[in-house]
C-alpha atoms as one frame of an Amber mdcrd trajectory, in Angstrom:
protein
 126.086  81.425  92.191 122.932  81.758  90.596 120.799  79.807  93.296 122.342
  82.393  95.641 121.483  85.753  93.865 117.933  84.494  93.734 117.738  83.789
  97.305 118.901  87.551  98.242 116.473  88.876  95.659 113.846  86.674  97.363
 114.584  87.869 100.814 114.744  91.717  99.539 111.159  91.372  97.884 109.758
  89.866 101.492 111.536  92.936 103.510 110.795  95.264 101.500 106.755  93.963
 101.281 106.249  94.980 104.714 106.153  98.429 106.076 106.345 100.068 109.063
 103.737 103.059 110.211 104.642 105.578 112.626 101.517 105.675 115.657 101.400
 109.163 117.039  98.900 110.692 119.923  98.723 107.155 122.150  98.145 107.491
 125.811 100.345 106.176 128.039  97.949 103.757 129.289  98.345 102.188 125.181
 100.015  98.823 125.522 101.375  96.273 122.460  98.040  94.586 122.981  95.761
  96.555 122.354  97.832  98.338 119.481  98.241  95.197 117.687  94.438  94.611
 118.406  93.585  97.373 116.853  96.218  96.967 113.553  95.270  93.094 113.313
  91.623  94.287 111.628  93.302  94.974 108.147  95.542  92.226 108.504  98.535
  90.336 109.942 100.338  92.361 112.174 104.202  91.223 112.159 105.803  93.601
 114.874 104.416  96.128 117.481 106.757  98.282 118.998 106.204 100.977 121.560
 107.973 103.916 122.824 108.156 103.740 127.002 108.978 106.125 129.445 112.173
 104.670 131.296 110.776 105.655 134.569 107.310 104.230 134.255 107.505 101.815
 131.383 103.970 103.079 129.856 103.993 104.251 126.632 105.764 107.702 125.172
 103.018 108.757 123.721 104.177 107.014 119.767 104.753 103.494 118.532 105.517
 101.539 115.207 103.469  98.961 113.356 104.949  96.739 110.550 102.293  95.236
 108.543 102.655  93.350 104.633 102.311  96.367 102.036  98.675  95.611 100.680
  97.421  96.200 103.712  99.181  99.415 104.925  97.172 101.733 103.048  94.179
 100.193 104.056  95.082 100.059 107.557  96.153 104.206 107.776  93.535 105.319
 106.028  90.943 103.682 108.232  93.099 104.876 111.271  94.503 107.891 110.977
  92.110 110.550 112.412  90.144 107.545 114.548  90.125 107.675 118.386  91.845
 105.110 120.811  90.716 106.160 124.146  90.311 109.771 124.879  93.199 110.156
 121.817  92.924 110.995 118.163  95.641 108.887 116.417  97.944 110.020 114.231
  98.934 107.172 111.806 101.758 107.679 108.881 104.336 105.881 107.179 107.646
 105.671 109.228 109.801 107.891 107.707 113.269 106.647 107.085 116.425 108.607
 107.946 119.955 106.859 107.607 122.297 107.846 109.782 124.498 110.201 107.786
 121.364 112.878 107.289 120.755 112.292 110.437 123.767 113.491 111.886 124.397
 116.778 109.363 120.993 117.513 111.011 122.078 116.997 114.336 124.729 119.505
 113.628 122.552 122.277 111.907 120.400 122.267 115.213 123.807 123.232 117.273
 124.364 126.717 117.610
């Protein structure tokens, strides 16, 4: 039993090392490429996600970034404010929202 609760506290200290950064202001020519290009400077980039259009398949305009935790802060400080194109980017951590808030806020919006 022991061997077991140390392999769950193992796995929760590697998930919760990395974190994910909301990309905001990308144009829709921005691809997984060149965002993980651009992320890969301060470090090893584990997932790129993109938002796409569903008619065109370019980009929504936002994306997500996981990275390991040292090298978040590094990484949005050095790129939040700094162009990509003809875009300023808008870099912050991804802020979380289970489901139950978001629903009551679903609601409130109704009239």
């Amino acid at each position: 039993m022991r061997i077991r609760s140390e392999q769950i506290a193992e796995i929760k200290d590697k998930k919760n090392s990395m974190t994910k950064m909301m990309v905001q202001n990308l144009s829709s020519c921005t691809t997984v490429e060149s965002l993980n290009r651009l992320f890969s400077e301060f470090g090893a980039v584990r997932s790129v996600s993109l938002a796409t259009d569903i008619m065109t398949g370019r980009c929504g305009g936002f994306g997500f970034v996981h990275l390991d935790e040292q090298q978040t802060g590094t990484a949005l400080c050095a790129l939040n404010g700094r162009c990509l194109g003809d875009r300023v980017l808008h870099v912050t951590y991804e802020k979380k929202r289970d489901h139950e808030s978001a629903l009551i806020q679903r609601n409130k919006d109704r009239p």
